[in-house]
C-alpha positions as CSV (number, residue, x, y, z in Angstrom):
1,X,58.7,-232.1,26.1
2,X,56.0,-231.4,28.8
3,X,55.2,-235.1,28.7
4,X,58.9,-236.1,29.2
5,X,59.5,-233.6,32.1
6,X,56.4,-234.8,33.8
7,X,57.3,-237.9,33.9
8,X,60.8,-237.5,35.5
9,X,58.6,-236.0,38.3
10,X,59.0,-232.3,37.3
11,X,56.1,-229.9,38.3
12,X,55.6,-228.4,34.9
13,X,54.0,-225.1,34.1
14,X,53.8,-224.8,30.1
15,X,53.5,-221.2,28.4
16,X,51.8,-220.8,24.6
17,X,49.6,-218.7,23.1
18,X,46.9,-221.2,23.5
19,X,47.7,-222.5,26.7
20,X,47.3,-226.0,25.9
21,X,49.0,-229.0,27.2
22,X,48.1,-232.5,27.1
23,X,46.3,-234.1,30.0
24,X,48.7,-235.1,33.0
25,X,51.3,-233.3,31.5
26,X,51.7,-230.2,33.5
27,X,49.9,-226.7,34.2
28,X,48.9,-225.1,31.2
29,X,49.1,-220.8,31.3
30,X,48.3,-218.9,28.1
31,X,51.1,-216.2,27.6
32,X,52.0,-214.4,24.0
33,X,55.7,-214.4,24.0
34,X,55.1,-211.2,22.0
35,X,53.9,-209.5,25.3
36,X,56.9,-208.6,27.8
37,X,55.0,-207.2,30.4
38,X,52.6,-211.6,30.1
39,X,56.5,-212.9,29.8
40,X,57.8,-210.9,33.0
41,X,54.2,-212.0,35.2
42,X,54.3,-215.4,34.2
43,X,58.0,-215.8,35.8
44,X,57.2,-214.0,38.5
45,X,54.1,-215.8,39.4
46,X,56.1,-219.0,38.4
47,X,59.6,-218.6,39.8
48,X,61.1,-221.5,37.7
49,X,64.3,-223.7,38.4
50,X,64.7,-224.4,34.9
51,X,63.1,-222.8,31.6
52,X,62.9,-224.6,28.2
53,X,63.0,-222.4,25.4
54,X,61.4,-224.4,22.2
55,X,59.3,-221.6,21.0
56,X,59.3,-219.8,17.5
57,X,57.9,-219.8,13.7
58,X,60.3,-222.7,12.9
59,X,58.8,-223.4,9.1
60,X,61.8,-222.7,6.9
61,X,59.8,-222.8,3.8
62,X,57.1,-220.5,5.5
63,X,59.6,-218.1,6.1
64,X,60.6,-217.2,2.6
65,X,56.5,-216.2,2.5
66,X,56.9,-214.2,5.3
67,X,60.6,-213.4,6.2
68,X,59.3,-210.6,8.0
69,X,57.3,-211.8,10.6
70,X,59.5,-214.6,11.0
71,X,62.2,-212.6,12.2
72,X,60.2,-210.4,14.3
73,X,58.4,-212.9,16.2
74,X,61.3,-215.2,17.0
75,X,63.6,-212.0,17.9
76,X,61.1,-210.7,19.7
77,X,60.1,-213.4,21.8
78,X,63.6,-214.1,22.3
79,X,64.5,-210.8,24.0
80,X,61.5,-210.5,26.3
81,X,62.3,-214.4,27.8
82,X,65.8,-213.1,28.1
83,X,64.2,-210.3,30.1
84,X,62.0,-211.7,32.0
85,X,64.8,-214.3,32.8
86,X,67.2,-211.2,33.9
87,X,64.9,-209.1,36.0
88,X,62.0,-212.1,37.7
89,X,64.3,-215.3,37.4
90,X,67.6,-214.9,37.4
91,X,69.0,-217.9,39.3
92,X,66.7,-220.2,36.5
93,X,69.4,-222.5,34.6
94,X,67.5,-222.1,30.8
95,X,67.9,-224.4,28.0
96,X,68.0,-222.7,25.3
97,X,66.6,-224.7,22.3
98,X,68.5,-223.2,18.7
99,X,68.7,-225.2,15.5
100,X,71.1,-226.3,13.4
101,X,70.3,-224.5,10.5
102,X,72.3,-221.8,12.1
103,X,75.6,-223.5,10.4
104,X,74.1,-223.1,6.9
105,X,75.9,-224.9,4.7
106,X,78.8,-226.3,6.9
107,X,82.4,-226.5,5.4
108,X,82.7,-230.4,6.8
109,X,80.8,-233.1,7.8
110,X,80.3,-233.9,10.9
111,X,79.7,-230.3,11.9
112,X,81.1,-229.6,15.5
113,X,79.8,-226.7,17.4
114,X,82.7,-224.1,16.8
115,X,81.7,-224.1,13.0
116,X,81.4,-220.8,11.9
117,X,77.6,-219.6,12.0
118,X,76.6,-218.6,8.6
119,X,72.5,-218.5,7.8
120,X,71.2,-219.6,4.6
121,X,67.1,-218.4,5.3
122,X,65.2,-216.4,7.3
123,X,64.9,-219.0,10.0
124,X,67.9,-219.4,10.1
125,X,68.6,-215.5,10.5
126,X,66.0,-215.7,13.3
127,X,67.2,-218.0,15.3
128,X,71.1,-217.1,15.2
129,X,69.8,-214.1,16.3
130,X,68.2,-215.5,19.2
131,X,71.5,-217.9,19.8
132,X,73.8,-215.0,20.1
133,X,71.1,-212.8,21.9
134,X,71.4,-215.6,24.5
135,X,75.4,-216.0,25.0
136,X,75.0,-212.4,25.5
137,X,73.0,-212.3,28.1
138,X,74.5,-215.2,29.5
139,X,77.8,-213.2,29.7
140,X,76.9,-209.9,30.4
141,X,74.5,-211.3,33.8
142,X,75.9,-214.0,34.5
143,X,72.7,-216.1,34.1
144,X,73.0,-219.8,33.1
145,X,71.9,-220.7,29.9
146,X,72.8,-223.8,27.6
147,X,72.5,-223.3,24.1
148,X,71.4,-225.9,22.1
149,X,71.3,-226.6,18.3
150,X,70.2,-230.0,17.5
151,X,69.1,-231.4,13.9
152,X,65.7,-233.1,13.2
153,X,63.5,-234.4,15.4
154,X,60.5,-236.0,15.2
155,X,57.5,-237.5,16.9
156,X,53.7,-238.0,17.9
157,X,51.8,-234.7,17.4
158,X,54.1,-232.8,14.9
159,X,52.8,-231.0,12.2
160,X,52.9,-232.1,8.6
161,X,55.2,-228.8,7.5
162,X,58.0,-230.8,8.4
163,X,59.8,-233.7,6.0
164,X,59.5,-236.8,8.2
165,X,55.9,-236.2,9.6
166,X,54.6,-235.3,6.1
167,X,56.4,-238.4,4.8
168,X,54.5,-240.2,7.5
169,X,50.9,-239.0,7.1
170,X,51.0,-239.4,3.2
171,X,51.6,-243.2,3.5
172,X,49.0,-243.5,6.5
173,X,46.9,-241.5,4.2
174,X,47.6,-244.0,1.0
175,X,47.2,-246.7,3.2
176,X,44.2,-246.0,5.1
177,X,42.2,-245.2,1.1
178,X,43.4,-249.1,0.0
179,X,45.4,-247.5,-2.8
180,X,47.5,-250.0,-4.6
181,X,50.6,-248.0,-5.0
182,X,51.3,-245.4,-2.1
183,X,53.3,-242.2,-3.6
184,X,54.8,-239.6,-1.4
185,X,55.1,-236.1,-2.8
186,X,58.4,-234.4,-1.8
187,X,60.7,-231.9,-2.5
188,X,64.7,-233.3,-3.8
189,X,64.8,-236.7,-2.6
190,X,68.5,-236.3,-2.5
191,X,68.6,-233.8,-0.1
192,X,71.1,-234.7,2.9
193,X,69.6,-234.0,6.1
194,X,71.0,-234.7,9.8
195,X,68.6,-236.9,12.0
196,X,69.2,-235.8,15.8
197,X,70.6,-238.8,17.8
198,X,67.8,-238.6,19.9
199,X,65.4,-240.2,17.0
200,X,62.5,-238.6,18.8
201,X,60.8,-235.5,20.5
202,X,60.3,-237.7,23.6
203,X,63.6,-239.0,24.0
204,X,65.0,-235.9,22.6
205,X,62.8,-234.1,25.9
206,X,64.8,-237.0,27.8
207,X,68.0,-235.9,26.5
208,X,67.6,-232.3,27.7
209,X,66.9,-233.0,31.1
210,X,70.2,-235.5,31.2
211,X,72.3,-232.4,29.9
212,X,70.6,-230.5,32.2
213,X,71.6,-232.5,35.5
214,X,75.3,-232.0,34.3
215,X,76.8,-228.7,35.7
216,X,80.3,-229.6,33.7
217,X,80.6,-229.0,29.7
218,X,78.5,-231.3,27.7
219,X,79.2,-234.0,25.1
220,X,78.6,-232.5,21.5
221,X,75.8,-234.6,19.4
222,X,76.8,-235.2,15.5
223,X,74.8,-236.4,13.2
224,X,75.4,-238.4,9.8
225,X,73.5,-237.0,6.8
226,X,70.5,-238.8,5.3
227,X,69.0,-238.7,1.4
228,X,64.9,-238.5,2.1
229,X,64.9,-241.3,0.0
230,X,66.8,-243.3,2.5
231,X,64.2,-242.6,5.0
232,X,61.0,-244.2,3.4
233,X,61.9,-248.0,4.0
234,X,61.7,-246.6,8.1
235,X,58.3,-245.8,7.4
236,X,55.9,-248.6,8.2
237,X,54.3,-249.1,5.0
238,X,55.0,-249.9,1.1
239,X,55.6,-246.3,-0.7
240,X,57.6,-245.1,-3.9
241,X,59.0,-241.4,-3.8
242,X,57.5,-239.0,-6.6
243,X,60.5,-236.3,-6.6
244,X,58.0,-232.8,-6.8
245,X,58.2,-229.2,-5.5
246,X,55.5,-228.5,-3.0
């Protein structure tokens, strides 16, 4: 995301608990989204035209461990951006980055963004939260926010947690050792997924900013559901899927 808005020229300042951000990518500036009073300095030392809101625990499998801390954090953090947003920036446009795992189980596929919200995990329940936390504020103060919910994405730098990047770095892995017959270790290969048109991080970064130079209502995205079976011909070696719990 930092690399993408860089690149269209954008003089990027990029908040995280580490404050890390790759080289030529932007200012980095260690904030805990956790901390209000950080949040509300940060904006007011900053004064953004635009904030991207990516952050949270977004592990849905890590958040049956710990379904407590995931909705804390990600509510949390949600309300003090919204906040700081209301009282330091208030003529910012933000970009509010959800998920798609707010629909649940949809009724119909496509799903189309007036499906009924309905949360299946504790991610899920975290990030509604912070969805409808945001059209609130959004209405009640008149601040501009565009809510986002897009499917998976993937791309350089992503942890291994998720399905596509772990799919990825077991075959690397099995390729890299010289093993004869590469075996990727999944959960139900005939889980149906949606892949987010975007197809990447970067171009998914890319696709943000575009919706973000339009002032009118935005296309709506749909994806078409994929087995993760269908998926390992895309990757770039020769694997065979072992069906397994992780």
């Amino acid at each position: 995301m930092t690399r993408a808005c860089a690149a269209a020229g954008d003089d990027v300042v990029a908040l995280s608990r580490t404050g890390a951000v790759p080289d030529g990518d932007g200012e980095d500036l260690a904030v805990d989204l956790r901390d209000r009073d950080g949040v509300r300095s940060a904006l007011r030392d900053v004064a953004p035209d635009v904030v991207y809101h990516l952050a949270a625990l977004s592990s849905v499998g890590r958040s049956w461990e710990d379904p407590a801390r995931t909705v804390q954090e990600n509510v949390t953090t949600a309300v003090n951006l919204l906040e700081a947003v209301r009282l330091e920036s208030p003529a910012a446009r933000v970009v509010w980055v959800s998920t798609c795992e707010v629909y649940g189980a949809p009724a119909q596929l496509p799903v189309s963004e007036d499906a009924p919200l309905q949360p299946v995990n504790p991610y899920a329940v975290s990030k509604t939260t912070g969805d409808l936390l945001a059209a609130v504020y959004a209405d009640a103060y008149e601040l501009e926010i565009v809510r986002m919910r897009p499917f998976s994405h993937v791309g350089p730098g992503q942890q291994p947690i998720f399905i596509l990047s772990s799919l990825a770095r077991q075959a690397a892995e099995g390729r890299i050792a010289g093993a004869g017959k590469i075996q990727i270790v999944t959960g139900n290969p005939d889980t149906r997924r949606h892949l987010d048109a975007a197809g990447s991080t970067n171009c998914f970064g890319q696709a943000v900013l575009r919706r973000l130079s339009q002032r009118g209502p935005g296309r709506r995205q749909r994806g078409r559901p994929h087995r993760e079976q269908q998926r390992l011909p895309k990757l770039p070696y020769d694997a065979r899927l072992v069906a397994r719990a992780l």
